[in-house]
N, C-alpha and C positions, 0 to 999 in steps of 0.2 A: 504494500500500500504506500501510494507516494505523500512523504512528511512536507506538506505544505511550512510547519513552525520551521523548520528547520533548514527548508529552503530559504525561506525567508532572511533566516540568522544570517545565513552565507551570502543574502544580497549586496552586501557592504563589498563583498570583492569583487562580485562581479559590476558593482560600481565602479571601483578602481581601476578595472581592466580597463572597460568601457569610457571612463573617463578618458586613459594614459593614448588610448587608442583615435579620440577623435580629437585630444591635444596635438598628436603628431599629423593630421589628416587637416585639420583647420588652421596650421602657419603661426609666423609669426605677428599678431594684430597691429598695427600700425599706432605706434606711440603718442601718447598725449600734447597738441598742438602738431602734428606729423601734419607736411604739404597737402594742398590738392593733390599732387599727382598719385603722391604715396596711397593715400585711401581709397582714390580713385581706381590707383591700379590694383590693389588689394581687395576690395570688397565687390568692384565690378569685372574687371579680370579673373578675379579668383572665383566668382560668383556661385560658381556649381560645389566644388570642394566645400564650403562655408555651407551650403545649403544644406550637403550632406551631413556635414558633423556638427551644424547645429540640429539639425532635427532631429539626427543621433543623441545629441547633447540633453536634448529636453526629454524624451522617453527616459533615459538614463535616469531622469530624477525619480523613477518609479522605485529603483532598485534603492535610491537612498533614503524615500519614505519606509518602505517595505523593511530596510537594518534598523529604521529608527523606531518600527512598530514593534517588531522583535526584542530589541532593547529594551521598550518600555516595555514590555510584556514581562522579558525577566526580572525585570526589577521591581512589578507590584506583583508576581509572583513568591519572589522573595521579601515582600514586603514594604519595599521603598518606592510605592506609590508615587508619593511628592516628588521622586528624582528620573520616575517614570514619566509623567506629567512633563516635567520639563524635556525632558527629552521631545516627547512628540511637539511641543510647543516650538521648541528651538530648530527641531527638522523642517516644520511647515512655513516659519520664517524665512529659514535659508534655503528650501526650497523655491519660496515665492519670489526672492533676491535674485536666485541663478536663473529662474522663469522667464524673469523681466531681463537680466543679459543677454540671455539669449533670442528674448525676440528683439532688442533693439538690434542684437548685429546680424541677425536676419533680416528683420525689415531694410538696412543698410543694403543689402548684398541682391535684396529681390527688387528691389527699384530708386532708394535715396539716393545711392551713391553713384547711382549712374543718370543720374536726372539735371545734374549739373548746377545742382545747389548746394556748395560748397560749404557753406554754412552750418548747413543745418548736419550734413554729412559730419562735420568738424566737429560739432555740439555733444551727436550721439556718442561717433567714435570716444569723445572724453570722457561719459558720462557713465558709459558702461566700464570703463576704467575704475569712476568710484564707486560705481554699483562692487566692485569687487573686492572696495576696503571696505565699505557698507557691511558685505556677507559674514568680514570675521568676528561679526558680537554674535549671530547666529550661530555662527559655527564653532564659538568656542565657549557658547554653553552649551552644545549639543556632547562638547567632549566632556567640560564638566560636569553634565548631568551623568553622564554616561561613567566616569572615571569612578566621581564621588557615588554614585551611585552604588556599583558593583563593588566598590572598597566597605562601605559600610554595612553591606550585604554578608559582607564575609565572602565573596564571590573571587577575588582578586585579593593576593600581596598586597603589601604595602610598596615593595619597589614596582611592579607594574601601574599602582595609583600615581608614584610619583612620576614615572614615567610620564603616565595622562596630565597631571598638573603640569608638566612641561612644556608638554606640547599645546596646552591652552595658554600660556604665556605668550608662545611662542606665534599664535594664532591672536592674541588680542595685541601682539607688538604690532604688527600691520595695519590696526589701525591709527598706530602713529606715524607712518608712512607718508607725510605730505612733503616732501622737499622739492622743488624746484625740477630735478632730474639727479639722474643717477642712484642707485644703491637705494637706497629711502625713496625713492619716490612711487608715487601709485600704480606706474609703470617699470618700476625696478626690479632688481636682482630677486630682493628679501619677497617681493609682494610676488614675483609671478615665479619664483621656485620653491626658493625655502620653505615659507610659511604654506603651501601648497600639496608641499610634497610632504610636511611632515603631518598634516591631516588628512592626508590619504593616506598616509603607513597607519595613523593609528585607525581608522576607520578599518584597513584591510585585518589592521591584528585583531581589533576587536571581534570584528566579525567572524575571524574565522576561529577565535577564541568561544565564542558563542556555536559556531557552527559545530563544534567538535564535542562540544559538552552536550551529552543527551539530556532533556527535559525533565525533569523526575517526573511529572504529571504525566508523559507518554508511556511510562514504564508500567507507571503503577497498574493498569488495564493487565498489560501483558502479565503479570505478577498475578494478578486477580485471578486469571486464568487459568493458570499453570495451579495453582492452588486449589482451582473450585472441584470439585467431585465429579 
């Protein structure tokens, strides 16, 4: 019989995949105050590529709602409700954040950017740049609900919670990322690797941290079973 819970648990990685895969397929976006020509070439040159891996992009957020129902599932299982709660709170924020990225540099790509209004093209392209220092208060209560959650469960160490508390650090420093350019800025190094890549590792560990640990609830039936007359 196929374990819907536990599929779910593991959608966190298949997010990750999914993500790492249509970050290589969609380029690199054209940086904050970038030329006419740059955006131009980029979002209407590039037009079909962007089409694909944004639309890729937004399905995918099924898999991050799906880890983040799972999560709070084990956590008011095991009894930490209140850190359940936040969790789905914190997914459906960041959810709705990555929602709206993604349709702005779609709608860029299906007809702004090739319409010859450079403007407004210039407007979006920056805008979805802060949409994505926007996303990490969402996302970095999503890890500490998640972190604090399963720590206080008894679910997880303590070096694995600190781990999480880290990387929510590490995810709420971007949104001090306004510098002018370079390294800090909303288009920089820290904003589109680091802080990026280290909430995908913990998204993928969790998830596959969850996916690996059976339910005790699934079990108990089977046990019932094997025992009844």
């Amino acid at each position: 019989m196929f374990d819907w819970e536990r599929n779910w648990r593991g959608s966190g990685i298949f997010f990750v995949v999914l993500f790492a895969i249509c970050w290589v397929i969609y380029g690199s976006q054209p940086k904050v105050g970038a030329s006419a020509d740059k955006l131009v070439s980029f979002y209407d040159g590039d037009r079909t590529r962007i089409l694909i891996a944004g639309t890729l992009l937004a399905f995918n957020l099924l898999n991050l709602l799906w880890f983040a129902a799972a999560l709070s599932s084990v956590l008011r299982d095991a009894g930490m409700g209140g850190w359940g709660r936040a969790a789905t709170a914190s997914s459906a924020a960041l959810g709705a954040v990555l929602f709206v990225i993604y349709t702005v540099n779609l709608t860029l790509a299906y007809s702004i950017a090739g319409s010859g209004n450079d403007q407004v093209t210039s407007g979006l392209n920056d805008l979805s740049w802060i949409l994505a220092i926007v996303a990490s208060f969402p996302a970095a209560m999503l890890v500490m609900s998640g972190s604090f959650g399963l720590w206080r469960a008894g679910i997880i160490s303590t070096a694995p919670f600190l781990a999480g508390v880290t990387v929510m650090v590490l995810v709420l420093l971007r949104a001090t990322t306004w510098a002018g350019d370079g390294f800090w800025a909303p288009d920089g190094a820290y904003t589109q690797y680091i802080s990026t890549i280290v909430t995908l590792a913990w998204v993928a560990v969790v998830s596959g941290f969850l996916y690996m640990r059976s339910p005790a609830t699934a079990k108990a039936p089977e046990r019932a079973a094997v025992l009844a007359p």
